[in-house]
KEKEMI-422588 format. One line per 8 residues: number of its first residue (from 1); their letters; for each residue x, y, z of C-alpha. Coordinates in steps of 0.1 Angstrom, whole numbers. Example, Ala and Ser with C-alpha at 12.3 -4.5 7.8 and 13.67 -1.06 7.14 Angstrom:
// residues 2
1	AS	123:-45:78 ~ 137:-11:71;
***
This chain:
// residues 155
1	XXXXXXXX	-268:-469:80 ~ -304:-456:84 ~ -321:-430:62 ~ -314:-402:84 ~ -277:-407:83 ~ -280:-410:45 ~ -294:-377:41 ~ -268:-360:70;
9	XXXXXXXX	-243:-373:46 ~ -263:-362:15 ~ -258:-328:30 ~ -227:-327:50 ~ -215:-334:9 ~ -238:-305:-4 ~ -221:-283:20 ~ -186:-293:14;
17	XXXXXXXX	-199:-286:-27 ~ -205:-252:-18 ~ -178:-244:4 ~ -153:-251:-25 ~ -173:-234:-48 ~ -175:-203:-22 ~ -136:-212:-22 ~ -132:-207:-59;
25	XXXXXXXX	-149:-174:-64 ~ -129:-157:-35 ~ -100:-173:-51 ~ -109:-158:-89 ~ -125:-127:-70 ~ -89:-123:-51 ~ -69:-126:-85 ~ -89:-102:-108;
33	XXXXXXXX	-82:-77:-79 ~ -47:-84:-82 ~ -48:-82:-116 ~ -71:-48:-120 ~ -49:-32:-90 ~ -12:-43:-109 ~ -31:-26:-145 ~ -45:8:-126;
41	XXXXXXXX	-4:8:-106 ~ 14:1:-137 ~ -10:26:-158 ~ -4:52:-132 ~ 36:48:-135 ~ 33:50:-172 ~ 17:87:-167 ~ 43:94:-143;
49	XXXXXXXX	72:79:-152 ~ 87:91:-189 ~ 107:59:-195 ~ 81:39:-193 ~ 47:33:-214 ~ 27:10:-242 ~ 30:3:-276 ~ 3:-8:-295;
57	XXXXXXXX	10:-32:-324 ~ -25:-35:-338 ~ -49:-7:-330 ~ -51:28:-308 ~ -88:21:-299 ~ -92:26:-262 ~ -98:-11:-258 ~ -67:-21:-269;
65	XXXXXXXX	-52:2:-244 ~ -69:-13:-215 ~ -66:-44:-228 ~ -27:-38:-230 ~ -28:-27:-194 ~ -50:-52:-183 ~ -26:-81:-200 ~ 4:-63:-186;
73	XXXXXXXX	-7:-69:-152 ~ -15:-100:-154 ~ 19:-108:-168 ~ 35:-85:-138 ~ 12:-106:-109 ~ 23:-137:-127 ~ 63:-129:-129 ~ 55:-117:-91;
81	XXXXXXXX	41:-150:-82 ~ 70:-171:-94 ~ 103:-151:-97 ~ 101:-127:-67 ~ 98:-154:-41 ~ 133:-167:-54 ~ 151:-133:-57 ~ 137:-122:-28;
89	XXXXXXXX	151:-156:-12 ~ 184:-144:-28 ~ 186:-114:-22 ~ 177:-115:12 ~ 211:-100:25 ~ 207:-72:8 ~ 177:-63:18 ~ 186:-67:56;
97	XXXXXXXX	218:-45:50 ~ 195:-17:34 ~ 169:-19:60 ~ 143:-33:35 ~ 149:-4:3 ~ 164:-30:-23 ~ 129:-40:-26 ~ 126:-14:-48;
105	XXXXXXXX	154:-28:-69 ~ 141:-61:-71 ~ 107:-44:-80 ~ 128:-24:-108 ~ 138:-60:-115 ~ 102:-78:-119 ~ 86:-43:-138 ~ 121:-51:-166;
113	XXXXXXXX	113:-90:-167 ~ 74:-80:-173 ~ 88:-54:-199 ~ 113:-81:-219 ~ 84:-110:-217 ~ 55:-83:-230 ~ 81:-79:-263 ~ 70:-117:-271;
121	XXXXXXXX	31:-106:-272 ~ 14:-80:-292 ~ 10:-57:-262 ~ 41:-43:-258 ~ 49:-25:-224 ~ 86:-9:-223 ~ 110:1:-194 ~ 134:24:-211;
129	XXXXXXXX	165:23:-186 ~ 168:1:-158 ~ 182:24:-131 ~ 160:56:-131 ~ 130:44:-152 ~ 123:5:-139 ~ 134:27:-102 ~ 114:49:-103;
137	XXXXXXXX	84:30:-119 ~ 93:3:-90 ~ 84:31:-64 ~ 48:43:-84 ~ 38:10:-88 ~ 46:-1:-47 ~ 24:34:-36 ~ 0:32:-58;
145	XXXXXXXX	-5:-5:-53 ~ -7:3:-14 ~ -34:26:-20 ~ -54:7:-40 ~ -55:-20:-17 ~ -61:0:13 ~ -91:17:-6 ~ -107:-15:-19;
153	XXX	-129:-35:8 ~ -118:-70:21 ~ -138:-98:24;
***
């Protein structure tokens, strides 16, 4: 191997450095969007929908409310990640005998399991009643999150 091969391999390596590290910011980029858009959805059904809302454990400050919101969705992207793909999976004949709408339900679904694991932390998000509040929360969440990411610009 002559120099000139050495130093197209030095850089062929250099580039393959920075292509994962371009990789890995799109990749944390692409999750704090999720994560923002799920607070600013879930925030937005809290002011619409009664039955559901916050409750602060250790301060009011407006921090701690955006913080709340902020962990919240995080907790609702991660509960999205790993237990929708298997209802969904499971459920899958019920959504093809209602055309698609028992996505809401199994949105209801994920917004209650985000609910019941927030109890464990000091953030405490709440779904009142499954049917009309987790619903009709379910619905906000799904338009607003739509929205959002029609507004924000893609790569």
């Amino acid at each position: 191997m002559d120099r000139h091969e050495v130093d197209r391999a030095r850089v062929g390596a250099g580039a393959q450095r920075a292509a994962k590290v371009v990789g890995h910011n799109r990749l944390m980029r692409a999750a704090a969007i999720t994560i923002a858009v799920n607070a600013v959805a879930i925030w937005v059904a809290t002011l619409v929908v009664p039955g559901l809302g916050i409750e602060t454990r250790t301060g009011e400050g407006a921090w701690h409310v955006v913080l709340t919101f902020v962990v919240v969705g995080l907790v609702f992207g991660v509960v999205n990640a790993v237990v929708k793909p298997v209802v969904t999976v499971l459920a899958l004949p019920l959504y093809l005998l209602t055309f698609g709408l028992f996505a809401f339900v199994v949105n209801a679904l994920m917004l209650q399991i985000t609910s019941w694991i927030s109890t464990a932390t000091p953030l405490v998000f709440h779904v009142d009643a499954f049917f009309w509040d987790a619903v009709l929360g379910a619905v906000v969440v799904t338009f607003v999150t739509i929205a959002l990411h029609i507004a924000l610009p893609r790569d």
